[in-house]
matplotlib code that plots the C-alpha trace (Angstrom):
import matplotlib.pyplot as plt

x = [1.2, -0.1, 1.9, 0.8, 0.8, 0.5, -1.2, -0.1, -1.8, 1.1, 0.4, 3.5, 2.5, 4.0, 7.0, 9.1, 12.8, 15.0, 14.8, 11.7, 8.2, 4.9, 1.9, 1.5, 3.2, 4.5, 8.3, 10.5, 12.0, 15.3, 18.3, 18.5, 14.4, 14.5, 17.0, 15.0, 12.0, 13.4, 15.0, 11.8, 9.7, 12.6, 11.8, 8.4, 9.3, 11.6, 9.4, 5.6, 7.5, 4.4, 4.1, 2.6, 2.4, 0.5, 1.7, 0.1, 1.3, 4.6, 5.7, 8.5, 9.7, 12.9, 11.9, 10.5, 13.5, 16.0, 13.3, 13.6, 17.6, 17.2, 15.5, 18.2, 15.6, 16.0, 17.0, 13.5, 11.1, 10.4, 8.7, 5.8, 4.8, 1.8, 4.8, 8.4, 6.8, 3.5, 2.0, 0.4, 0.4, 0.1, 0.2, 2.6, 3.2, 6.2, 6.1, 8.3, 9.8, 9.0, 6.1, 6.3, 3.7, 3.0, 0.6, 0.2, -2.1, -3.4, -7.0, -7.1, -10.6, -13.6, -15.4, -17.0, -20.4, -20.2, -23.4, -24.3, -27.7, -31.3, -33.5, -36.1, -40.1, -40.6, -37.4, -37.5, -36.6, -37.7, -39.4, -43.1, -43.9, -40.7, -39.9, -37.7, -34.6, -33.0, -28.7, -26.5, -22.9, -20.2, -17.2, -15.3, -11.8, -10.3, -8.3, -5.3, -4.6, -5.7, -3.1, -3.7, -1.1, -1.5, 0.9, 1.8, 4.2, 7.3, 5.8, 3.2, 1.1, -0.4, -3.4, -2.5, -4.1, -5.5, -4.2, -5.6, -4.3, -6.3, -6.1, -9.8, -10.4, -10.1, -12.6, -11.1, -13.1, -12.1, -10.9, -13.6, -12.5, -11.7, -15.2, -17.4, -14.8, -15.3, -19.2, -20.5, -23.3, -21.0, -18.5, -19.9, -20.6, -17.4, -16.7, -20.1, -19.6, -16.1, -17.2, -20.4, -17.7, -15.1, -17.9, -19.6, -16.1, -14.9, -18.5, -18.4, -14.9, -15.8, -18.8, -16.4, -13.6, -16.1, -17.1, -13.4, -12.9, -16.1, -15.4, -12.4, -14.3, -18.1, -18.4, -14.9, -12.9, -10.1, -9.1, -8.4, -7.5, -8.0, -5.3, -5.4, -5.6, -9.7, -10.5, -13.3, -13.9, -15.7, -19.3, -19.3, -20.8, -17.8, -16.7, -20.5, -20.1, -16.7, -17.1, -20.7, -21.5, -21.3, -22.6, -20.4, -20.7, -22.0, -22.7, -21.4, -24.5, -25.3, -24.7, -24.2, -21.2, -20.5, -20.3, -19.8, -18.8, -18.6, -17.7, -14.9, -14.3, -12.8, -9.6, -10.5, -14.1, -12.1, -9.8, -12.6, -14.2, -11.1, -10.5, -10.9, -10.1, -10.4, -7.8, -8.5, -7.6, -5.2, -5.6, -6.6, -8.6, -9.7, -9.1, -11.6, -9.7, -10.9, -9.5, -8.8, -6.8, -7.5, -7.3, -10.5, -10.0, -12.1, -14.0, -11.0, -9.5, -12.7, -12.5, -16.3, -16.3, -16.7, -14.1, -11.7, -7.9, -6.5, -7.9, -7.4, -4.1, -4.4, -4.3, -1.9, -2.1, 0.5, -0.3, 1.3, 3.4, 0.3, -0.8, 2.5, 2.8, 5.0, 4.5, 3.2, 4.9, 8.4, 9.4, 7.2, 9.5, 6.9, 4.1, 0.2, -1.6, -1.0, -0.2, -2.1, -0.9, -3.4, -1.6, -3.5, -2.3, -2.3, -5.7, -7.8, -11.5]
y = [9.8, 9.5, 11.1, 13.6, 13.2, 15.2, 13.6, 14.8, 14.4, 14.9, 14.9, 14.1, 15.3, 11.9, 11.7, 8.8, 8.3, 9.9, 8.7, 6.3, 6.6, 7.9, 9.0, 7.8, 11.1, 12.4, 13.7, 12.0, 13.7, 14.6, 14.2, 18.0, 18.3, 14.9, 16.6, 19.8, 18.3, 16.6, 19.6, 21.4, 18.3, 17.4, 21.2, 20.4, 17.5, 18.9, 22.2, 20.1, 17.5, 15.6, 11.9, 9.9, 11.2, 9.6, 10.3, 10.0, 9.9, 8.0, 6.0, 3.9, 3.0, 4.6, 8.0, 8.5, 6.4, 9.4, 12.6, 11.0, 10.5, 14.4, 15.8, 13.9, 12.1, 8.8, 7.7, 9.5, 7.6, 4.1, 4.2, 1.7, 1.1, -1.2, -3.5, -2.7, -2.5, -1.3, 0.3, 3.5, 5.6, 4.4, 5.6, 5.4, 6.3, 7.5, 6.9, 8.7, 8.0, 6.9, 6.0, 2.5, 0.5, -2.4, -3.9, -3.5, -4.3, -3.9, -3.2, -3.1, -5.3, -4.1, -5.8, -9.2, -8.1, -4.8, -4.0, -0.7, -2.3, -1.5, -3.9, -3.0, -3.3, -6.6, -7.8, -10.5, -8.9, -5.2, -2.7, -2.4, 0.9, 3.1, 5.1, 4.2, 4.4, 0.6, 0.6, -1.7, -0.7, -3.4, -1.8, -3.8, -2.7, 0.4, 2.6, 3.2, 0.5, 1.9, 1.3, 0.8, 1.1, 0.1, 2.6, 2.5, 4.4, 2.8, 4.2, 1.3, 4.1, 5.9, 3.7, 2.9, 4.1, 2.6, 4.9, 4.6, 5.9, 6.7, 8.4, 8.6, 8.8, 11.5, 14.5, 14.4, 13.1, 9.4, 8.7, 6.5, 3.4, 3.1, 1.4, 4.3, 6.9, 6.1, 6.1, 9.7, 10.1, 10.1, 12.2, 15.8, 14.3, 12.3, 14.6, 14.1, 10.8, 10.9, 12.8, 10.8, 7.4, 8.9, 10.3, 7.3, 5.4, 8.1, 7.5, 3.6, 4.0, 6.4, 3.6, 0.7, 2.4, 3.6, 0.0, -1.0, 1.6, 1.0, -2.8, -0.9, 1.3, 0.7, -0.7, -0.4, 2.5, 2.3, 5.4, 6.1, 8.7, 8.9, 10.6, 11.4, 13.1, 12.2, 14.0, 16.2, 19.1, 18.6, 19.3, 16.9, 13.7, 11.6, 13.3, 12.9, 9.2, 8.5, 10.8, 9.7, 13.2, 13.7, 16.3, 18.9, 20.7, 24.5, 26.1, 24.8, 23.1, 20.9, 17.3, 17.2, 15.7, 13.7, 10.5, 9.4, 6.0, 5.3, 9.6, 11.0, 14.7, 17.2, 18.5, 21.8, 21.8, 21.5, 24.6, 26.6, 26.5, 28.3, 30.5, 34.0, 33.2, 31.0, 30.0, 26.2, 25.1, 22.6, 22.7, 25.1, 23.8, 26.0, 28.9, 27.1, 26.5, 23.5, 21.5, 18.2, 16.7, 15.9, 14.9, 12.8, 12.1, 9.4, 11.1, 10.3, 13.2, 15.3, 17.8, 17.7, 13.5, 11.6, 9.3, 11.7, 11.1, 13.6, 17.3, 19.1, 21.7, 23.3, 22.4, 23.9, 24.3, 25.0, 26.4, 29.2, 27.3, 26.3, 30.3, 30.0, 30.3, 27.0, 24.5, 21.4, 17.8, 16.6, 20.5, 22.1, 21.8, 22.4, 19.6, 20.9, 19.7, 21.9, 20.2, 19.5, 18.8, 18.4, 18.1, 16.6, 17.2, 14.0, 14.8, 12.6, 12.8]
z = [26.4, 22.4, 19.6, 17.1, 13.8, 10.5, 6.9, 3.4, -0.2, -2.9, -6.7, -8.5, -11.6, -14.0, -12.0, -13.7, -14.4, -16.9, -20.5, -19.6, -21.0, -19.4, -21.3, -25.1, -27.1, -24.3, -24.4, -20.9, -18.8, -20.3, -17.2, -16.7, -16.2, -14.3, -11.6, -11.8, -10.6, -8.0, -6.8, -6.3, -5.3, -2.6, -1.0, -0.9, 1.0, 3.5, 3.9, 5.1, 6.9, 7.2, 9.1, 6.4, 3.2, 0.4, -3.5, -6.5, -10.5, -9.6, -12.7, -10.8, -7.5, -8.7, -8.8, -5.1, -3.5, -6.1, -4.5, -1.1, -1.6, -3.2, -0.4, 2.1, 3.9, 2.8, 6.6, 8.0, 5.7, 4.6, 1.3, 0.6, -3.1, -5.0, -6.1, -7.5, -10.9, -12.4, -15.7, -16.1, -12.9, -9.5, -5.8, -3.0, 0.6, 3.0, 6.6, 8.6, 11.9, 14.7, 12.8, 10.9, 8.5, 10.8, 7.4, 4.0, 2.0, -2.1, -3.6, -7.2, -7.3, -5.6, -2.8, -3.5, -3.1, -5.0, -6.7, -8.5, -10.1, -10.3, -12.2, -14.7, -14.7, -15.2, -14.2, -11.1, -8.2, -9.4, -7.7, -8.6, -7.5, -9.1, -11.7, -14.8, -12.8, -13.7, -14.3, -14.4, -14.3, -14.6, -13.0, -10.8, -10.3, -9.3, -12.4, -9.7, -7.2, -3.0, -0.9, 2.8, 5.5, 8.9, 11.0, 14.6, 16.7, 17.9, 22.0, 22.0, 23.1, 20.5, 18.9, 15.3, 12.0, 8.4, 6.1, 2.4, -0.1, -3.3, -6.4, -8.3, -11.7, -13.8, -14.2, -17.8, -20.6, -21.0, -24.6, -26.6, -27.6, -31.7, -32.6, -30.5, -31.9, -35.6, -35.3, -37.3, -35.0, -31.9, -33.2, -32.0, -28.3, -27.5, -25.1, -23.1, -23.4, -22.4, -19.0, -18.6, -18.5, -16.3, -13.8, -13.7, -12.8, -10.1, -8.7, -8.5, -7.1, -4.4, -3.7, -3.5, -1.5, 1.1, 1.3, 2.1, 4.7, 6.2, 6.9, 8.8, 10.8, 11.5, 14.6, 16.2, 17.6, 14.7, 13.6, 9.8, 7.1, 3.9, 1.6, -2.0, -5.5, -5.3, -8.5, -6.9, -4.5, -0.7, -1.7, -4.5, -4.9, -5.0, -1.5, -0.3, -0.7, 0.5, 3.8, 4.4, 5.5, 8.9, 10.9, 12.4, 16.0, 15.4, 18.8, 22.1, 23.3, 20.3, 20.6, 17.4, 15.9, 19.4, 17.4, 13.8, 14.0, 10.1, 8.7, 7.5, 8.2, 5.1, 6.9, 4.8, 6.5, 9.7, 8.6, 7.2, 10.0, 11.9, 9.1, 7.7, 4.1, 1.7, -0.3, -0.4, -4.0, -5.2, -8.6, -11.7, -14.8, -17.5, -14.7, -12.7, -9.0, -6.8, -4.3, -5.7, -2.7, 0.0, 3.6, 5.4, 9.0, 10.9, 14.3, 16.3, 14.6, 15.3, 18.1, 19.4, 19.0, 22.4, 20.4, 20.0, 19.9, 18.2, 18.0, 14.6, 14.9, 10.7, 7.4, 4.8, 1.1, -1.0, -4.2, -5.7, -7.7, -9.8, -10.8, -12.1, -16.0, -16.8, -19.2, -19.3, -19.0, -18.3, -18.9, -16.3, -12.9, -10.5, -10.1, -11.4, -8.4, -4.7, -1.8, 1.2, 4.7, 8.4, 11.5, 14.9, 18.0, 20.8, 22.8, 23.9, 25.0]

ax = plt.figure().add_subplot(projection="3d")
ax.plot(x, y, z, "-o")
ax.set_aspect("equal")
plt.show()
């Protein structure tokens, strides 16, 4: 008999200790608002309960061992970090048990053999018969470090999972470097710029984490989630990459959907299609709401899938805290992202 198990995606919005620097101008947190947002980050906690939950934004080991000693559930979970230190902003992930990280492992580079190049007409090795289509884009590390767990259950019967977890780049306009910036002609179009740069990072990244996971999964039964802030919504280009677009069941006597041995499936497709409603958003830009966050399941999560291990229970958003009218940084106490949390019941095929 298999366990179930539950996935979470939690944006910690720059959580970082008292008195300690985050972003460049940005005010720390001061002791009271420190304690404040623990408080309401520990509830979270204690209130979705989830198995594994991945965390992004975290400026210290520190702060999450504090929340988890917060929320009283230091004894449930054993917290799994990039390193004890870092700069900038980085992911992390809590396993709770039974459940234990059995591996570890760190990608900050991209895969040996990463290519995101098309030659040019004349080039050796070009295309003859093509359109002007040649790029070559030289990115080769990921802005936020993946971290991948390898969880098993302590019953030796429940097959284990690769967990990654993943925070994406920015939808934000990256900042132009000084010698771009001061350039008159640029000046009125930093912000395409800014977007084009940060699009064409969140896109190379989604490229190079799909080539990690599918290493992982093409060609065996091993099942795997992703979790994370991915900085795009489920019929996006980024997601189209990363899931590989797998084709879901629609009426009973379809085959469809009865193997995907290399997809992910959106645990909000999985929840739409059970719903009446929809109000899937984790985050609000510019009163624009999207869901940001995500939860991708391998097809042993997938109900119709002949591989199936685990069938799909719900997924859970919480977001009213982000209508909210609070303000921004270390004096806002909520977090800005929602929080999403799947739970699969033990169910095999």
């Amino acid at each position: 008999m298999g366990s179930d198990v539950s996935f979470a995606s939690f944006n910690l919005y720059n959580l970082q200790l008292a008195g300690e620097r985050t972003r460049r101008n940005a005010d720390p947190f001061s002791a009271d608002e420190y304690e404040r947002r623990l408080a309401w980050c520990a509830g979270a906690i204690r209130e979705m309960r989830a198995d594994v939950i991945a965390f992004q934004e975290l400026w210290s080991a520190g702060a999450l061992r504090d929340l988890f000693e917060r929320a009283g559930l230091s004894d449930e979970y054993e917290l799994h970090f990039i390193g004890e230190d870092w700069y900038d902003i980085a992911v992390a992930a809590a396993v709770r048990r039974p459940w234990r990280a059995a591996a570890k492992r760190n990608h900050k580079n991209f895969p040996d053999h990463f290519r995101l190049l098309k030659r040019g007409h004349g080039q050796a090795g070009a295309d003859e018969d093509r359109e002007d289509d040649d790029i070559d884009v030289k990115i080769d590390i990921f802005s936020r470090t993946v971290l991948q767990l390898t969880i098993e259950h302590e019953d030796g019967e429940t097959p284990p999972i690769e967990i990654f977890c993943a925070h994406l780049k920015s939808k934000l306009p990256t900042r132009l470097d000084e010698p771009e910036a001061d350039i008159d002609e640029l000046r009125p179009h930093r912000e395409a710029l800014g977007s084009a740069l940060s699009t064409i990072r969140r896109t190379a990244e989604a490229a190079a984490l799909r080539m990690i996971m599918t290493e992982v999964m093409k060609g065996t039964d091993r099942a795997a989630a992703l979790l994370g802030d991915l900085n795009d919504d489920g019929h996006s280009n980024t997601l189209a990459i990363l899931t590989e677009q797998p084709r879901f069941r629609r009426f009973r006597r379809s085959r469809i959907g009865s193997s995907s041995d290399n997809g992910l499936y959106a645990s909000g497709f999985l929840q739409a299609l059970t719903d009446f409603r929809d109000v899937a958003y984790t985050h609000i830009h510019d009163d624009v709401r999207a869901q940001l966050d995500h939860v991708l399941v391998s097809e042993q999560f997938y109900d119709h899938s002949r591989n199936r291990r685990w069938s799909f229970r719900d997924q859970r958003i919480w977001n009213d805290h982000i209508d909210a009218d609070e303000p921004r940084g270390a004096e806002r106490q909520t977090t800005d992202h929602g929080i999403v949390r799947a739970r699969f019941l033990w169910d095999p095929a």
